[in-house]
C-alpha positions as CSV (number, residue, x, y, z in Angstrom):
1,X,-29.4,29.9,21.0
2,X,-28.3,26.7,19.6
3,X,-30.7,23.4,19.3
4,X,-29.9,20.3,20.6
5,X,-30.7,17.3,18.5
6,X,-30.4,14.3,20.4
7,X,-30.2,11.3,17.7
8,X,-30.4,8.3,20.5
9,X,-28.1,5.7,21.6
10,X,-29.1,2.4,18.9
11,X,-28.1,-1.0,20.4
12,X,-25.6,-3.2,19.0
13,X,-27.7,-6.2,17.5
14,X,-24.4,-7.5,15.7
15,X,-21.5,-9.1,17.8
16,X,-18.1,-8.8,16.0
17,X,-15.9,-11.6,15.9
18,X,-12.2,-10.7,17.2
19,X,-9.3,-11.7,15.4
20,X,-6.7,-14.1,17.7
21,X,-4.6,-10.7,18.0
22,X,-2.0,-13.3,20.1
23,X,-1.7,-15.4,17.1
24,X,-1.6,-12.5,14.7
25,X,1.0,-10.8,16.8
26,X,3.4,-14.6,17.0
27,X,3.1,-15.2,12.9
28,X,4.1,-11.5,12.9
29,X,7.6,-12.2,14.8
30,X,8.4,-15.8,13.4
31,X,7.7,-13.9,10.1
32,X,10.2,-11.1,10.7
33,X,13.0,-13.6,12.4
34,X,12.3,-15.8,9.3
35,X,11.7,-18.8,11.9
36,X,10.8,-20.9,8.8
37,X,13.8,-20.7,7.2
38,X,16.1,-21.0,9.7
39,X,14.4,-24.4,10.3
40,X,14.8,-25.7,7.0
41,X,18.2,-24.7,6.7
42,X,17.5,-21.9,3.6
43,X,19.4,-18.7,3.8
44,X,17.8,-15.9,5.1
45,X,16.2,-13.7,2.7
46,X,17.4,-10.1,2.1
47,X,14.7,-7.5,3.8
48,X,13.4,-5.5,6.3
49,X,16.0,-5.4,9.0
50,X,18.3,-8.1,7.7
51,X,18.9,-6.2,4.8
52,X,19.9,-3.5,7.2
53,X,21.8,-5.4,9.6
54,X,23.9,-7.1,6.4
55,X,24.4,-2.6,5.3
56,X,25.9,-2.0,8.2
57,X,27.6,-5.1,9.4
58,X,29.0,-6.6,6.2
59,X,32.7,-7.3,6.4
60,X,34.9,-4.7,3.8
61,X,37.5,-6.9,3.5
């Protein structure tokens, strides 16, 4: 026969502070379309999926 051992149920005294996940998830996306730079006229730098996109879509002139 197997024991039980109940250990109980504590209650949370601490409330955690969320993150603004909304916030999180917008820098995330003007970070990947490089919002900033397009803005200020700079020329987009060469990662993630613009280096991909420049792989398979350059021009082979």
């Amino acid at each position: 026969m197997i024991k039980r051992v109940h250990l109980g149920q504590g209650k949370a005294e601490e409330i955690l502070n969320l993150p603004n996940l909304i916030e999180i998830q917008l820098n995330s996306y003007e970070k990947f379309l490089q919002l900033e730079r397009l803005k200020n006229n700079k020329p987009l730098l060469n990662e993630g999926l613009e280096s991909v996109f420049r792989d398979v879509f350059s021009s082979k002139l």
